[in-house]
Backbone bond lengths (Angstrom), bond angles and torsions (degrees), N, CA, C in turn:
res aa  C-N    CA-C-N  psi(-1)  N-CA   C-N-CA  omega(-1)  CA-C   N-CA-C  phi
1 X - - - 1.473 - - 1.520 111.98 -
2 X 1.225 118.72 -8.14 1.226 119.69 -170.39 1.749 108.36 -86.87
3 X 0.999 134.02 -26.89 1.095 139.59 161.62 1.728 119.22 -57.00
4 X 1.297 125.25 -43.13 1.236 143.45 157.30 1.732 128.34 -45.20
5 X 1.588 101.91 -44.01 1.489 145.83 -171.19 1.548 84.03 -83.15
6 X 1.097 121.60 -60.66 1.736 107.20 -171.12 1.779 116.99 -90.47
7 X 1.792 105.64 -4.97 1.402 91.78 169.12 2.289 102.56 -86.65
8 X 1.050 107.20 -45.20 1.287 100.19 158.09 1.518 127.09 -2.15
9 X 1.693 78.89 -90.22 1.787 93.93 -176.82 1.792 128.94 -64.56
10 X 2.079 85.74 -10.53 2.004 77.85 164.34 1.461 119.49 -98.77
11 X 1.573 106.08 -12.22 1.662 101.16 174.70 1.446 88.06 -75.32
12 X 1.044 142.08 -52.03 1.632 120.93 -158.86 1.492 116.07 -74.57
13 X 1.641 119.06 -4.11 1.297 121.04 175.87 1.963 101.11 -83.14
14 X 1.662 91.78 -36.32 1.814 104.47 -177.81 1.682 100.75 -49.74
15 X 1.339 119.73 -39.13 1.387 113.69 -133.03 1.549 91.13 -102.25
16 X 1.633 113.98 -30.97 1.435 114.36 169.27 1.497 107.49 -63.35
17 X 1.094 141.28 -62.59 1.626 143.42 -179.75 1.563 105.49 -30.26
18 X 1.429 106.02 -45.41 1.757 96.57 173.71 1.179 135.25 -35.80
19 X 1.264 141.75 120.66 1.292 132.51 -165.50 1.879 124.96 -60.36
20 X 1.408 105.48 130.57 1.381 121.20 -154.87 1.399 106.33 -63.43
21 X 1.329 121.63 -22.10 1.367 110.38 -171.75 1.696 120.71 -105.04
22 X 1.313 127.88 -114.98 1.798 119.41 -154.10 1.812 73.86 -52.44
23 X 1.901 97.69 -169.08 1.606 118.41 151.94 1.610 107.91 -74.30
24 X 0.956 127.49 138.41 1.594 159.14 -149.32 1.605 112.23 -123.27
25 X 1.592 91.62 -23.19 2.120 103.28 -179.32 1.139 110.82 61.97
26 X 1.573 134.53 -99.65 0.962 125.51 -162.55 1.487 109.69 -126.21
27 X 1.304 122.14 6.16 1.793 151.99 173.38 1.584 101.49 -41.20
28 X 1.512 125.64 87.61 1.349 117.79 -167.97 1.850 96.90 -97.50
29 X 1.222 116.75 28.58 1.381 109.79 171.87 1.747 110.68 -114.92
30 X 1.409 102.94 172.70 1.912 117.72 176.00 1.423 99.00 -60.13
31 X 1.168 121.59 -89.49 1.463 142.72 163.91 1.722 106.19 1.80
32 X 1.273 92.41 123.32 1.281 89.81 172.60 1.822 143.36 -79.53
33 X 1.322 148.37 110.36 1.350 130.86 -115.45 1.247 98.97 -97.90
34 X 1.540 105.23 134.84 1.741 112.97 -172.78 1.007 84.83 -117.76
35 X 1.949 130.02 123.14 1.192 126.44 177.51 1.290 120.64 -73.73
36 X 1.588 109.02 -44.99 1.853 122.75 162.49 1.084 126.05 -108.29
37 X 1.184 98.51 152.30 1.889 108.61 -178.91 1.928 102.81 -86.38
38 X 1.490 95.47 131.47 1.449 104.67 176.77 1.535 107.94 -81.91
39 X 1.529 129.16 124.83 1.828 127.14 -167.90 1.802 84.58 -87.61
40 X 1.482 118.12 -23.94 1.432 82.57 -159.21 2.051 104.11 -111.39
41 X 1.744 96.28 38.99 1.434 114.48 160.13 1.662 107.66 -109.91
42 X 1.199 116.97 1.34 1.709 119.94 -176.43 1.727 101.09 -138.51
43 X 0.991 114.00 -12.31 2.132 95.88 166.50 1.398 88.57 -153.55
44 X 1.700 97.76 135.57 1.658 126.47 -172.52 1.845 70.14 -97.08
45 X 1.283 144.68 -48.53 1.447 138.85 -137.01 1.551 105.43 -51.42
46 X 1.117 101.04 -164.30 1.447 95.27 -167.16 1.666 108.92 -106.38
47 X 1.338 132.37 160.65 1.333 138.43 -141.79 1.628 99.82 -55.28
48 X 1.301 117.15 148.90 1.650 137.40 146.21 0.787 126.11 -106.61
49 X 1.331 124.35 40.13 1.675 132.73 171.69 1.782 113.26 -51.21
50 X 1.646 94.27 -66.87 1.325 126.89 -174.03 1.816 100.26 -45.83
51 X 1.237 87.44 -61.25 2.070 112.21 -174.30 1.339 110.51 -34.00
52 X 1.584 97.99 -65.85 1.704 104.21 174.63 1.244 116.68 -27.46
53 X 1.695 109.94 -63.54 1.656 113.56 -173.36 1.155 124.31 -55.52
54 X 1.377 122.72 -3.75 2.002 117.91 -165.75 1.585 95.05 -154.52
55 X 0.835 147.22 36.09 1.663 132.44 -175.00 1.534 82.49 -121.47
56 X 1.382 150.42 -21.22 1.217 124.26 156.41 1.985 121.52 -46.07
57 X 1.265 106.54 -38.33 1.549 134.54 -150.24 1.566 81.65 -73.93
58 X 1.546 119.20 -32.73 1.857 111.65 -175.38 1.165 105.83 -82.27
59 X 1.330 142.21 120.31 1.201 153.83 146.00 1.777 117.40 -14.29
60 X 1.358 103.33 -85.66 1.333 141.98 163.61 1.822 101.20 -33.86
61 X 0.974 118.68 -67.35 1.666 119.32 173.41 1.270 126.96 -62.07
62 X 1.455 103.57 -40.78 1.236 111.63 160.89 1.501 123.47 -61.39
63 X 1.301 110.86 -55.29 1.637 101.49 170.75 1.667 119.38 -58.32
64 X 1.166 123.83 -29.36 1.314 145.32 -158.21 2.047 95.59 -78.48
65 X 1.315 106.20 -42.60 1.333 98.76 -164.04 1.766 95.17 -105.51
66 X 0.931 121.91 -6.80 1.538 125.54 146.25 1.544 110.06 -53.54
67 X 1.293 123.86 -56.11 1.375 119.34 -151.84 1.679 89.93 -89.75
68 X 1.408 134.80 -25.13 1.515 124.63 165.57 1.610 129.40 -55.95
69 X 1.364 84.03 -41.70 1.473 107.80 176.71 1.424 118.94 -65.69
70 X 1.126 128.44 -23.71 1.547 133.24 -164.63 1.573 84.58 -110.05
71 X 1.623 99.89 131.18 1.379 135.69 -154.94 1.872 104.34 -80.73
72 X 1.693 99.54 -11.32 1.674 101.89 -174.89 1.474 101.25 -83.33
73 X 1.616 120.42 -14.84 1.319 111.67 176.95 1.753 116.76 -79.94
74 X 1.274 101.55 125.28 1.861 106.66 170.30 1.596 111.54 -43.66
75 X 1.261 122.86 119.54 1.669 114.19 167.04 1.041 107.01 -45.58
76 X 1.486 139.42 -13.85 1.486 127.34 -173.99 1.443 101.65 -90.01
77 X 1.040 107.99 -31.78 1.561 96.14 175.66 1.302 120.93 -72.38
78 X 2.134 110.02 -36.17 1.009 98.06 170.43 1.909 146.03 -68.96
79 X 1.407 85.36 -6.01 1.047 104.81 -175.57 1.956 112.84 -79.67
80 X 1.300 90.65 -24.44 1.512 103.64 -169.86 1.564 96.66 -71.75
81 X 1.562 102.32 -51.06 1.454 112.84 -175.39 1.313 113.68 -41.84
82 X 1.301 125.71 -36.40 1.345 143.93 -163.11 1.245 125.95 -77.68
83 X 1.680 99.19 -38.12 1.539 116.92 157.05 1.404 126.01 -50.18
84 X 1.697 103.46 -58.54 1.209 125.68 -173.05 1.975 119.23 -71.58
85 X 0.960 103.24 -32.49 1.674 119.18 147.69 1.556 122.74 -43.38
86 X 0.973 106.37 -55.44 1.529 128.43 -159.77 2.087 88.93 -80.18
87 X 1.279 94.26 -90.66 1.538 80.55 161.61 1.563 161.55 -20.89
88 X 1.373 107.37 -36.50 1.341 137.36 172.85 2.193 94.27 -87.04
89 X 1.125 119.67 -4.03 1.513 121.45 -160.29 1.145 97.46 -93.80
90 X 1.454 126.15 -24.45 1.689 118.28 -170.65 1.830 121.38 57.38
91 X 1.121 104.94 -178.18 1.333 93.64 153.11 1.453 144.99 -25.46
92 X 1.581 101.66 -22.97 1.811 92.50 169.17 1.778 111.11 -116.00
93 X 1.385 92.60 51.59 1.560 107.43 -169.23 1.715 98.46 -57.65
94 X 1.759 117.01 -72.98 1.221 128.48 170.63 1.480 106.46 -29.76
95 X 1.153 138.36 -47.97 1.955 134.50 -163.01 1.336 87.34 -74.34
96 X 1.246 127.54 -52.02 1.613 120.70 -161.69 1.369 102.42 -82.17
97 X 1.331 142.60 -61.19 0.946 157.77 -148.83 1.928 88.76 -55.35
98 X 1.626 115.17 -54.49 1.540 125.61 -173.31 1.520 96.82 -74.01
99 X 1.424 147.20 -42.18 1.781 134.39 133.37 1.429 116.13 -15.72
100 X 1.180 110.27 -45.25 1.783 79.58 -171.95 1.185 104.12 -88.94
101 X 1.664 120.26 -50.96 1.449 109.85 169.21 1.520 128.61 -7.49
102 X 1.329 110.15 -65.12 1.389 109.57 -164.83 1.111 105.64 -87.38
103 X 1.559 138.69 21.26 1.624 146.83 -170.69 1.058 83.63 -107.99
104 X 1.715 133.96 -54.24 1.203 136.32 -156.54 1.758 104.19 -75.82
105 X 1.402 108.88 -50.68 1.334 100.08 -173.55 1.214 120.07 -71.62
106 X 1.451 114.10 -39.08 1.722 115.80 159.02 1.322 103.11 -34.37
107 X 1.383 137.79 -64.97 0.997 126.81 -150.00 1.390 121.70 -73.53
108 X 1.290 113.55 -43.47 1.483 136.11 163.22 1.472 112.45 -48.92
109 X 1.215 126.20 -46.77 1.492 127.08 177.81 1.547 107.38 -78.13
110 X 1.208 127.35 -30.30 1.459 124.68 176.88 2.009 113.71 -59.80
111 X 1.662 92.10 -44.67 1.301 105.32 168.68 1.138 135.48 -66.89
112 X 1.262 105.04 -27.86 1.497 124.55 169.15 1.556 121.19 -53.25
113 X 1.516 88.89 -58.10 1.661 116.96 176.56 1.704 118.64 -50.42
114 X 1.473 110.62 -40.23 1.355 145.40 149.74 1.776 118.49 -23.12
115 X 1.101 103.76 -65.99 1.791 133.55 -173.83 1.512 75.53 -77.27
116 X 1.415 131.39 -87.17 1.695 121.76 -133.76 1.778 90.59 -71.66
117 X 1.226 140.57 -29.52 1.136 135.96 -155.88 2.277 81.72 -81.19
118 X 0.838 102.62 -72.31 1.501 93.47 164.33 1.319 138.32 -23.69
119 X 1.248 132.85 -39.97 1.276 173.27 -133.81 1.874 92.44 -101.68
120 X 1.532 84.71 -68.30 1.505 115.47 -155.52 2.172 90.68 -66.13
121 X 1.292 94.09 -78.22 1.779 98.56 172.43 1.719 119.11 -34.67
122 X 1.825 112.20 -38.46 1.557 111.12 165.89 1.684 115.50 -54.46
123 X 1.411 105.67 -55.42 1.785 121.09 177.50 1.581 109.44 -40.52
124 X 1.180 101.80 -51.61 1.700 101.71 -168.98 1.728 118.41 -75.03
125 X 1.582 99.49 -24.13 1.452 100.73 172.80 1.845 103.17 -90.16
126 X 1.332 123.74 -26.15 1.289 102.00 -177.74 1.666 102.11 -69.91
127 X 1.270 127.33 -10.69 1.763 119.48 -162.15 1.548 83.35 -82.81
128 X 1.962 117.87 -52.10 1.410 112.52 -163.21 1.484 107.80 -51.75
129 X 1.360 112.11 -36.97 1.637 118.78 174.37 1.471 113.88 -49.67
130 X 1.139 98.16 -59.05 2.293 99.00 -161.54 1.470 92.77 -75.63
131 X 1.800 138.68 -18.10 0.961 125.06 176.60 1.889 105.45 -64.06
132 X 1.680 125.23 -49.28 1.379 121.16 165.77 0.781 121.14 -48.29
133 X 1.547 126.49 -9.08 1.698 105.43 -160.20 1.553 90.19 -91.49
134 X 1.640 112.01 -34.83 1.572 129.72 -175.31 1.750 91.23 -40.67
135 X 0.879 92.66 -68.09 1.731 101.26 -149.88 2.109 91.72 -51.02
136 X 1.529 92.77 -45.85 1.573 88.12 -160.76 1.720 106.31 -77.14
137 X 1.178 111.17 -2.03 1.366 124.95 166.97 1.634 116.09 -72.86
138 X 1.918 100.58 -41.17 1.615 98.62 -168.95 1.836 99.15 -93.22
139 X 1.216 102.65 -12.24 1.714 116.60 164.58 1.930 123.79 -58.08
140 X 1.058 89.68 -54.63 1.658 96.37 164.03 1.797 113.50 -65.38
141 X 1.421 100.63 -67.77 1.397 105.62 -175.54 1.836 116.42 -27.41
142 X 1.757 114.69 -49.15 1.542 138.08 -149.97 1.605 88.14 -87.10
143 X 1.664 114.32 -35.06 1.721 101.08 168.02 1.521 109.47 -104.88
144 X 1.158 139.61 22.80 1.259 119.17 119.93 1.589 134.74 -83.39
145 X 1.113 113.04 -19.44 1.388 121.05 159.34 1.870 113.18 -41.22
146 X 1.420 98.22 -58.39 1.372 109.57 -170.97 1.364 105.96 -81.04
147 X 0.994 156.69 -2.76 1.320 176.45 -126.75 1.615 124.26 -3.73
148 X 1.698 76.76 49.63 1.987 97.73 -175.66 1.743 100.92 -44.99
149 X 1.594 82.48 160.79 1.899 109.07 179.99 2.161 101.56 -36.59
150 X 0.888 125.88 148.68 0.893 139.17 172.62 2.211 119.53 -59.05
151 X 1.183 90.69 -45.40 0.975 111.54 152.31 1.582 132.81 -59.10
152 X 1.556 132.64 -41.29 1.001 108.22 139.69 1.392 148.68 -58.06
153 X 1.392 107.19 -39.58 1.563 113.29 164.39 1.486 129.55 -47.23
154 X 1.298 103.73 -27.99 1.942 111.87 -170.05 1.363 84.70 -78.01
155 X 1.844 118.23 -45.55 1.565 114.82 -172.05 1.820 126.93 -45.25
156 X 1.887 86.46 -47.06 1.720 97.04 170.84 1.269 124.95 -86.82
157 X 1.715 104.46 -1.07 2.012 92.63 175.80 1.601 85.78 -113.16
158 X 1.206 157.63 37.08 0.741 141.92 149.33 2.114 110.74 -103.66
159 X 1.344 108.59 -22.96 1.090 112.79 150.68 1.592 139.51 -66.28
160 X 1.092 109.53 -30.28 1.371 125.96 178.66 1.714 99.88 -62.47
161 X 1.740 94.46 -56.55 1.328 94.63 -153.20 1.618 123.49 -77.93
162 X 1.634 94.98 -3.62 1.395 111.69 174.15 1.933 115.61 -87.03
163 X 1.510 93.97 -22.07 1.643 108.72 170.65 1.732 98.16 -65.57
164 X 0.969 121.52 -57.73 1.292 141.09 -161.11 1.250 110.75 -57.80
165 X 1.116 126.22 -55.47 1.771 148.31 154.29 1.766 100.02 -23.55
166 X 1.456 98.04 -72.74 1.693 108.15 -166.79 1.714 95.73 -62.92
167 X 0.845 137.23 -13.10 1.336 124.58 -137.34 2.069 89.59 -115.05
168 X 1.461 89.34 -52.94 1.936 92.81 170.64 1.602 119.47 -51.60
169 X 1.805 98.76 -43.28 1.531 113.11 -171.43 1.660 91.40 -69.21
170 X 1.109 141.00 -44.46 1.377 126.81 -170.28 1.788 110.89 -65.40
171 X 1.580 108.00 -47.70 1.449 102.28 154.74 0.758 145.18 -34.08
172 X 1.309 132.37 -57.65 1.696 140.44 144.48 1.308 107.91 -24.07
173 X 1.583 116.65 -74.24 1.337 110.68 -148.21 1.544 108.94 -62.55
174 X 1.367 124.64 -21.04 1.491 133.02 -153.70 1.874 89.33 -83.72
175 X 1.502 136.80 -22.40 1.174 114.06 175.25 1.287 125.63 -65.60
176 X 1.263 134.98 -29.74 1.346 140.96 156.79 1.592 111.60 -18.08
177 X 1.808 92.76 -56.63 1.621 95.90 -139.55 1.457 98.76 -97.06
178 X 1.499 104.26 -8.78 1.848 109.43 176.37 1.584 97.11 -75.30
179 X 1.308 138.06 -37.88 1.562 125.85 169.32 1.975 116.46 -55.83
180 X 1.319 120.30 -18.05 1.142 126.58 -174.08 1.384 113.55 -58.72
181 X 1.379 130.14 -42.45 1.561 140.09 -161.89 1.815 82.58 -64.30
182 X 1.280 108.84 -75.40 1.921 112.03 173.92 0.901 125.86 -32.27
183 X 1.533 115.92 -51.97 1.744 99.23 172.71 1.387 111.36 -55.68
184 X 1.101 113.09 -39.92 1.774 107.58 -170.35 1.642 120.17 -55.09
185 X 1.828 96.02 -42.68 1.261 109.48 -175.65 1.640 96.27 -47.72
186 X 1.633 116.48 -67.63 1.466 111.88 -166.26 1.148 110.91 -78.68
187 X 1.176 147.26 23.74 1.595 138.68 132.57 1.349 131.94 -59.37
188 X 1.852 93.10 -34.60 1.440 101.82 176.98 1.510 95.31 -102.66
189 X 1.058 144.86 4.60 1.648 127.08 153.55 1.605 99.86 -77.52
190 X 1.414 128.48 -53.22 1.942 105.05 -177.33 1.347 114.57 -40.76
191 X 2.147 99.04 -47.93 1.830 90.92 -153.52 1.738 93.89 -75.29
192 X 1.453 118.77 -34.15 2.029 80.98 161.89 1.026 144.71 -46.83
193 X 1.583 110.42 -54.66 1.234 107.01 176.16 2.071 119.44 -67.97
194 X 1.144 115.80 -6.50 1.422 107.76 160.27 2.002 111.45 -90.82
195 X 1.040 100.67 0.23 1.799 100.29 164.59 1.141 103.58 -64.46
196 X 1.807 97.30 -71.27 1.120 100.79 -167.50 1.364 147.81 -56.09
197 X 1.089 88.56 -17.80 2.052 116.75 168.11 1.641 103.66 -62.22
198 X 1.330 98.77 -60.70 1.891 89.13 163.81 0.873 121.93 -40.85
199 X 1.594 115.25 -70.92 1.778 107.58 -176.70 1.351 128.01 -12.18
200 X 1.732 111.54 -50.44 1.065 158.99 -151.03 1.857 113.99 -47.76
């Protein structure tokens, strides 16, 4: 019974970790799930309507808000980069400066979308999971009840407990990646607020 006794007590540790407040669906993280990013809680600047449509078409911006966007660059650099952009812009500092913006946030929100769409596909297989373990939990229990061959039982608690294994190790690993949607968010709140300092 002890094998049974500890798949129990980790679906009910799984099911407490779920987040306490609305339904979440298939949201297998603490954090509570913000499906979209709000643009006008991260740039006061002035509209990127226009930007969106053509800042692919710039070369130069495009590579530029690629290389901000990717998480191996230091904010200090990116920030430097940002300077040095803006500067080199002349007179059409503001047109470019609102180009990269929306290269960056496109890009950042696409990625974003990426992680939670991930997120979402992890949730639904850990539920399909703790739902097997149920069954292979109330499966062992019904042949020890009956006091099947010995040999079957080692068969179903040795299954359980190998479900159980994969199923904790996937738990673990998913806290990492439930902080990921956030980092992104505040990467793309600095590199706004260092746009916007250009603008400036």
């Amino acid at each position: 019974m002890m094998v049974a006794a500890a798949a129990f007590s980790l679906l009910a540790g799984a099911a407490f970790a779920a987040p306490p407040s609305r339904d979440q669906g298939d949201w297998p993280c603490r954090q509570v799930k913000v499906p979209d990013l709000s643009l006008a809680a991260i740039w006061s600047g002035p509209s990127i309507e226009t930007a969106e449509k053509v800042w692919r078409g710039d070369a130069q911006v495009s590579d530029l808000a690629s290389r901000l966007a990717a998480r191996r660059t230091p904010l200090e650099t990116a920030e430097q980069l940002i300077v040095d952009f803006a500067r080199n812009a002349g007179s059409a500092r503001k047109d470019r400066l609102l180009l990269l913006f929306a290269g960056v946030y496109d890009g950042l929100e696409a990625e974003r979308g990426e992680v939670m769409a991930g997120l979402d596909r992890y949730g639904r297989a850990q539920k399909e999971m703790a739902e097997r373990l149920r069954e292979r939990t109330q499966k062992l229990r019904e042949a020890q009840d009956a006091h099947a061959e010995a040999e079957k039982i080692k068969e179903l608690s040795d299954a359980l407990q190998w479900e159980m294994r994969v199923f904790e190790e996937r738990r673990k690993a998913v806290t990492f990646v439930c902080e990921t949607p956030a980092l992104i968010e505040q990467r793309l709140g600095f590199l706004a607020r260092s746009i916007e300092t250009a603008l400036e």
